[in-house]
Residue, then its C-alpha position, 0 to 999 in steps of 0.5 A: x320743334x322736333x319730331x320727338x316732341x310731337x310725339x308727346x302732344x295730345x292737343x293743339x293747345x298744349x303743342x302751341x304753348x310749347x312752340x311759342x315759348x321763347x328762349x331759354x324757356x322753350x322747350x318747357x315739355x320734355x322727355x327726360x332721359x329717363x323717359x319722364x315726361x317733365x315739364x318746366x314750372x319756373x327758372x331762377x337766376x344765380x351765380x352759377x347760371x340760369x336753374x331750372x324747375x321742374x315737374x312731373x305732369x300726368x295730365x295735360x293741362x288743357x285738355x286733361x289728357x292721362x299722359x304718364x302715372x305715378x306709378x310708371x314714373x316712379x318705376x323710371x326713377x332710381x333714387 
């Protein structure tokens, strides 16, 4: 796991489910490049290779941490 990651864990909890993810789902908590902190929600198999989805997350899901708002996440997001 990367130091930029790392950065982003506000727990224990959430730093090992992330580590013990295997591939290709690891790793499932992200920055993307727009600065949104997202997290893979589930993945699909098709033609054209392996999908992925993705969420937003404001909180952890553990502790229950504030991680990013709506707010901030809507002002990284162009449409």
């Amino acid at each position: 796991m990367s130091d930029a990651l790392g950065e982003i864990f506000c727990c224990d909890s959430l730093k090992g489910v992330v580590a013990d993810l295997p591939e290709p789902a690891a790793p499932t908590v992200y920055r993307a490049d727009n600065g949104v902190l997202m997290m893979v929600v589930g993945l699909v198999q098709s033609e054209e290779g392996l999908g992925y989805l993705d969420q937003a997350i404001m909180h952890c899901p553990f502790c229950g941490t504030k991680l990013q708002d709506a707010k901030a996440i809507a002002e990284k997001v162009s449409h």
